[in-house]
C-alpha positions as CSV (number, residue, x, y, z in Angstrom):
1,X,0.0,0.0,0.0
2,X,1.0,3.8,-0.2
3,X,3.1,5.1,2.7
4,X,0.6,6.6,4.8
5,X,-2.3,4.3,4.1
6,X,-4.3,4.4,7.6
7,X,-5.3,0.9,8.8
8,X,-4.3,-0.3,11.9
9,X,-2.8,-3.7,9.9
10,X,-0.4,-1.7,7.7
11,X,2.7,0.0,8.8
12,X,3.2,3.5,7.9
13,X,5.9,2.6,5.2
14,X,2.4,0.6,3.2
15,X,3.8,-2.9,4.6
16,X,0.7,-5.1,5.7
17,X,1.3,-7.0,8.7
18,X,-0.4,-10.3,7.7
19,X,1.4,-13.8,9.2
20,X,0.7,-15.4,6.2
21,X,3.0,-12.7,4.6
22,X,5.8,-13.2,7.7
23,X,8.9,-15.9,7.2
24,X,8.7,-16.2,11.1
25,X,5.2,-16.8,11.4
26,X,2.7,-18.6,8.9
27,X,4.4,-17.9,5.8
28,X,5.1,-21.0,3.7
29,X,5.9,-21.9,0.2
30,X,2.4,-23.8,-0.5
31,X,0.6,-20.6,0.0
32,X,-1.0,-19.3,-3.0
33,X,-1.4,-15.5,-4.4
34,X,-5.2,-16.2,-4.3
35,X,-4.8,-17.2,-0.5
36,X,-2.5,-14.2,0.0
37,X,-5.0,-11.8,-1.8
38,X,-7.7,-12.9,0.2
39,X,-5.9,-12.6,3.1
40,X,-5.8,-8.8,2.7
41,X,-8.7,-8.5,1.5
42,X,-10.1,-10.1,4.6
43,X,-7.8,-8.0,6.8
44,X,-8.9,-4.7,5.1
45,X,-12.3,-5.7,5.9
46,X,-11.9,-7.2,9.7
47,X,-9.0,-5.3,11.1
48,X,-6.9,-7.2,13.3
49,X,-6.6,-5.5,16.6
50,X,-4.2,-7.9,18.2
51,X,-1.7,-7.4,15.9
52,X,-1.2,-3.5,15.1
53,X,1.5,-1.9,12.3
54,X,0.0,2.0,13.2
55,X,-1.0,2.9,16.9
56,X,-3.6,6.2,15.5
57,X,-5.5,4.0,13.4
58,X,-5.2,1.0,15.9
59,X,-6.6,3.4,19.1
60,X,-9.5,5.0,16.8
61,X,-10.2,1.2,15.7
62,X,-10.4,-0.2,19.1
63,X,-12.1,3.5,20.7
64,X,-14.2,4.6,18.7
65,X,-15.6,2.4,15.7
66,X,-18.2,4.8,14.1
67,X,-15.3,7.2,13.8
68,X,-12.8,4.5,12.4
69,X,-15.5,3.9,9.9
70,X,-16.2,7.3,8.9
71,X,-12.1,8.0,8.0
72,X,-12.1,5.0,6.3
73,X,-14.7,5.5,4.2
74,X,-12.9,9.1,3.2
75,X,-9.9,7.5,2.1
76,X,-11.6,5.0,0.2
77,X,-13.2,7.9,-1.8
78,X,-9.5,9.6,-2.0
79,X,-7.8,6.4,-3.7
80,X,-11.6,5.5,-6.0
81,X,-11.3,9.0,-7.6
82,X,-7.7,10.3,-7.3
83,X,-8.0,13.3,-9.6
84,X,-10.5,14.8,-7.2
């Protein structure tokens, strides 16, 4: 993802921190892109909160949902139409 993409599952440098994607966790060799794809997807959809990359999107995740929601929802407009 781009640097700065808020999501309390991706690091500020646009990393995704997904233990199917981690060598020390449940990365293996078997896995395929579709399972990786849907893996994010999944993860952009149900945030992880035991397992943050950004504490700001983390603490509005886990505080205060409706307003997790709301920024989220702005950012998806930002990357659907970025000429606007």
């Amino acid at each position: 993802f781009p640097a700065g993409f808020y999501h309390p599952n991706v690091y500020p440098s646009g990393t995704v921190c997904l233990s199917i994607l981690n060598e020390e966790q449940d990365w293996r060799p078997a896995i395929s892109l579709k399972q990786i794809l849907l893996g994010v997807q999944e993860l952009l959809n149900t945030p992880n909160p035991d397992s943050p990359a950004q504490e700001p999107a983390w603490r509005l995740y886990t505080k205060d949902r409706v307003a997790y929601e709301k920024k989220i929802r702005e950012q998806t407009k930002r990357y659907a139409n970025p000429d606007k």
